[in-house]
N, C-alpha and C positions, 0 to 999 in steps of 0.2 A: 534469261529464261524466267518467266514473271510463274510462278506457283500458287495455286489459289489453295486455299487453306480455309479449314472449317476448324472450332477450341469448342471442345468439348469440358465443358468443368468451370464455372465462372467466382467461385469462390475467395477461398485467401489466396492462390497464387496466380488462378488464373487472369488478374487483371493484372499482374507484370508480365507474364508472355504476352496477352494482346498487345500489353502499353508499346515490348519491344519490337514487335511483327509490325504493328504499323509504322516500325519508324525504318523500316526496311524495302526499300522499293522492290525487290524481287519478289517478293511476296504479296498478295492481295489476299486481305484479312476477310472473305463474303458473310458468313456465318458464327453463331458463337450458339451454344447450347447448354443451358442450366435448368436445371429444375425447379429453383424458385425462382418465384414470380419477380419477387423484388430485386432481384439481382439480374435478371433480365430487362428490370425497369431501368435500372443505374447504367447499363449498356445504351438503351434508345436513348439517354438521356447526352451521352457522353459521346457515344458514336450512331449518330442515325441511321446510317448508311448502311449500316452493318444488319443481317437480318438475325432476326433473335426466332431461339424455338424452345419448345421442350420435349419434342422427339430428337433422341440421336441418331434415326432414320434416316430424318432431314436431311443430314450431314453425310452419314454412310453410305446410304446409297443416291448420292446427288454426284451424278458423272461429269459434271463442273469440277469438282472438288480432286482435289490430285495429292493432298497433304493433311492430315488428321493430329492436331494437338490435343494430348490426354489429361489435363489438367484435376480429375476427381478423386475420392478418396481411393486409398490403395486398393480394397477387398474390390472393386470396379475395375480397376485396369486390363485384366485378362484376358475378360469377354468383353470389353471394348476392344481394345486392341486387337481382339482376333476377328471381330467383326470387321473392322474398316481395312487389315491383312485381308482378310478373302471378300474383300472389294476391291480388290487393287490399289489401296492407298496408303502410301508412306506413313509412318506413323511414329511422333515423337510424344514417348512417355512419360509423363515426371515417376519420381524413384517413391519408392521402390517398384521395380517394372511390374512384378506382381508378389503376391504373398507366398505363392509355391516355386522351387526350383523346376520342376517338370513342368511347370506352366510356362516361366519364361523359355525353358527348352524348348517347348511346341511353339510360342512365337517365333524364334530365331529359323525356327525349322521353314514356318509359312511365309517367310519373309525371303530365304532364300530359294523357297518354290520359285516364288511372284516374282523376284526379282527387284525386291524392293528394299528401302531401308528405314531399316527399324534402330529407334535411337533413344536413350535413355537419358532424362535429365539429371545426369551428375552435375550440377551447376561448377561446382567448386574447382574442378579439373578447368574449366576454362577460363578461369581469374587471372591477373597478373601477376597476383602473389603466390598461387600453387604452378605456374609456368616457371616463374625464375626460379624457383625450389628446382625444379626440373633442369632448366638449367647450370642451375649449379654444381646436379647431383652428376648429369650428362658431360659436362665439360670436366670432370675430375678434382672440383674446385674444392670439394668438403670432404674429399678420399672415397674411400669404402662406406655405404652406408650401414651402422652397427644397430643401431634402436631408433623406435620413431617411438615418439608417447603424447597423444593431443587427450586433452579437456574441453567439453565441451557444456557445458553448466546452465541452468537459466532457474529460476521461482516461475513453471509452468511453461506451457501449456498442455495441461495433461489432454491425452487424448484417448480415441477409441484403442488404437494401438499403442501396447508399450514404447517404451522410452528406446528401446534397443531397433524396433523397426521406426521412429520416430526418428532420431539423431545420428546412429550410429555408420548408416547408408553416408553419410556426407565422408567423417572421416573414412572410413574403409576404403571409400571411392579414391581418395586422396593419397592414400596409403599404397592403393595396388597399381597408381596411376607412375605416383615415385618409382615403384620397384617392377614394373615394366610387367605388370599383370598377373605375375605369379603367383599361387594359392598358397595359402597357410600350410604346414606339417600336421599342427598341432595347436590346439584351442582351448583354453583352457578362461570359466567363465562366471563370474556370480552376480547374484539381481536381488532386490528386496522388493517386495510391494507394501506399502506405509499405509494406504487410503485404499488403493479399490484391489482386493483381492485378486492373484491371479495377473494383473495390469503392472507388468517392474515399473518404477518409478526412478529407482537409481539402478545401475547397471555397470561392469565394467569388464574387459576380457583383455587378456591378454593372446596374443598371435605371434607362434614359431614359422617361421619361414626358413628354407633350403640357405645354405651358405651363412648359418649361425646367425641371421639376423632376426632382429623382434620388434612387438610393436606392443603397445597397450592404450588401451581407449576409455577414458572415464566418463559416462554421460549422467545427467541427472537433472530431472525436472523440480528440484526442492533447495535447489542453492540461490543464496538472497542476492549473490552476483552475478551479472552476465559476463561468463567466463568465454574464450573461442580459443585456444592455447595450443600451436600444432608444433612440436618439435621434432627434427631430425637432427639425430646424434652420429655425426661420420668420422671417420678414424683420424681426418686432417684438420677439419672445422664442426662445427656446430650453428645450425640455422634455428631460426624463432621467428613464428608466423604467430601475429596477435589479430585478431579478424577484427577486434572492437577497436583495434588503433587508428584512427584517422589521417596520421601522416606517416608514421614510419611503420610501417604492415609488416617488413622483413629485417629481421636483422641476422647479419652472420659474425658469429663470435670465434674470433681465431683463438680458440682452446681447444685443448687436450690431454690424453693420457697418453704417457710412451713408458712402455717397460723396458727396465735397464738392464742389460744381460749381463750376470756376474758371476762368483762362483760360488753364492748362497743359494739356496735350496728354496728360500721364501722371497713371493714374489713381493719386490721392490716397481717405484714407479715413478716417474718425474712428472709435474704438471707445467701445463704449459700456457702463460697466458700473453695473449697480442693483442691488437685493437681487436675494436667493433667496429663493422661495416654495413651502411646502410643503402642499399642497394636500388637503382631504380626500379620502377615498375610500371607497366601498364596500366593506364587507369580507366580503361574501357569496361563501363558495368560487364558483369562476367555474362549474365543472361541475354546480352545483346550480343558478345561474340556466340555463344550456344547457335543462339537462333540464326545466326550470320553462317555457321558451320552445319548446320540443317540442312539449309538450303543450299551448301556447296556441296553438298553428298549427293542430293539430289540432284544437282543441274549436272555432276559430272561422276556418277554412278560409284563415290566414296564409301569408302568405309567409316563409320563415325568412329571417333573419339571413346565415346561412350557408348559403343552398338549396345545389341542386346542378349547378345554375349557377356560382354563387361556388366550389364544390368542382372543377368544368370548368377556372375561369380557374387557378386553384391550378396542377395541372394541366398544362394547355399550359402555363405558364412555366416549371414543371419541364420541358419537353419543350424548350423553347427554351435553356435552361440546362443542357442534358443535350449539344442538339447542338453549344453553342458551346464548349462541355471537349474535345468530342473533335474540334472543330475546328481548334483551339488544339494538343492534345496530335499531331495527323495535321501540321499547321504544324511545330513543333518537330523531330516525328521525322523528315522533310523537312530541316529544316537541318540537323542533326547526320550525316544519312549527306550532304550535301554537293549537295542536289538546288537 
């Protein structure tokens, strides 16, 4: 089933979803749509064949079109999206699906009117290295999982949106993919803004989850090194997912903690150390199986991966992690004037 497909968003990301769509015969790439000029230049220049606009009209309502990629900045995706939903077109959104939780709800809503599927660019969920993680966790290989705690660090690039809906969407997404979707208990959260008021620039939270397990997430646009650090800590092994490592991306560390049952009152603990194991992996860019997994929702009326549901939960926990920074920062400024 060949899919014709319009991208809306020709910017920083949108020329790797093009790059991957055309290298997928089920799909036919007809359209692409930006609002600048020059960047619709770099399209004619690259791909001719492909029609360029700066109406997203064009695109929404052109009944050729069966497939809508939403590659623009976040505060757009809503009313985009819900434009080309009540046109009858599938529509895959990069993350965050939108700024509001009630907004993704009314997407999910219009999509299962139409009967359509709506899909959210979690990239990271479809890598080799967050699958074997799955694998691992799924085959009982690392026990029970206890804590997850990823870094994810860079010097910039600040943006219109903070650092928390800027970075945080990738881990979370990775997080609740691990743990089979499950929402958080309890959230607990603090941010600073260094440079533009108002804007966190560093950010971190920690997440309680049902069955005593936790996660914690460090993000921040002002560290001199490019950190990507995602660990899971399970009761039998422990895994290390490095995103900047070029050959060994996974490693699983046969360690742990076993407490020793005695008749002291104070807990005691043995540790446990075995090899490292370094695991294969798929090494199929992740955004080419996405785009591969798109189009098999489509051709065969799937649920995705990442629907827009899972783009919802993303989502409210940014919402919940948004209200406990300014809970915390309203607490502080409270004690410092002496309330």
């Amino acid at each position: 089933m060949v899919v014709n497909v319009g991208v809306v968003g020709y910017g920083y990301w949108g020329p790797n979803l093009v790059r991957n769509v055309l290298t997928i015969k089920e799909f036919k790439l007809t359209h692409i749509c930006d609002l600048k000029k020059e960047n619709l230049q770099n399209v004619e220049i690259l791909y001719p064949s492909i029609i360029t606009t700066s109406k997203v009209e064009d695109i929404i309502n052109n009944k050729e079109i069966h497939a809508v990629i939403i590659a623009t900045p976040p505060n757009t995706h809503y009313l985009l999206a819900k434009k080309a939903l009540e046109n009858k077109k599938h529509v895959f959104v990069e993350k965050p699906i939108t700024n509001k939780s009630s907004e993704a709800l009314e997407l999910v809503s219009i999509a299962k009117k139409n009967n359509l599927i709506l899909m959210t660019g979690h990239t990271f969920v479809y890598s080799g290295a967050v699958k074997k993680m799955k694998e691992l966790i799924d085959n009982g290989d690392i026990g029970e999982v206890l804590h997850i705690h990823s870094s994810r660090l860079n010097l910039g690039a600040f943006q219109k949106d903070n650092v928390v809906w800027d970075l945080m969407p990738h881990d979370l997404s990775m997080i609740l993919y691990l743990l089979n979707g499950i929402m958080p208990q309890k959230i607990v959260a603090a941010g600073l803004s260094h440079f533009n008021t108002g804007v966190e620039d560093t950010a971190s939270a920690t997440l309680i989850f049902p069955g005593n397990k936790s996660a914690n997430i460090n993000v921040s646009w002002l560290d001199p090194c490019k950190v990507r650090n995602f660990t899971v800590i399970g009761s039998k092994k422990m895994v290390v997912y490095d995103e900047t490592n070029p050959v060994e991306k996974i490693k699983v560390y046969d360690k742990g903690v076993q407490k020793n049952d005695d008749n002291y009152r104070e807990f005691r603990a043995s540790y446990r150390y075995g090899d490292t194991h370094i695991p294969k992996i798929d090494e199929t860019e992740a955004l080419r199986t996405e785009m591969l997994h798109f189009h098999d929702c489509i051709a065969h009326n799937k649920r995705p991966l990442s629907d827009g549901e899972e783009g919802y939960k993303i989502v409210k926990i940014i919402e919940m992690i948004q209200e406990s920074i300014r809970h915390i920062n309203q607490c502080c400024e409270e004690i410092k004037n002496g309330k």
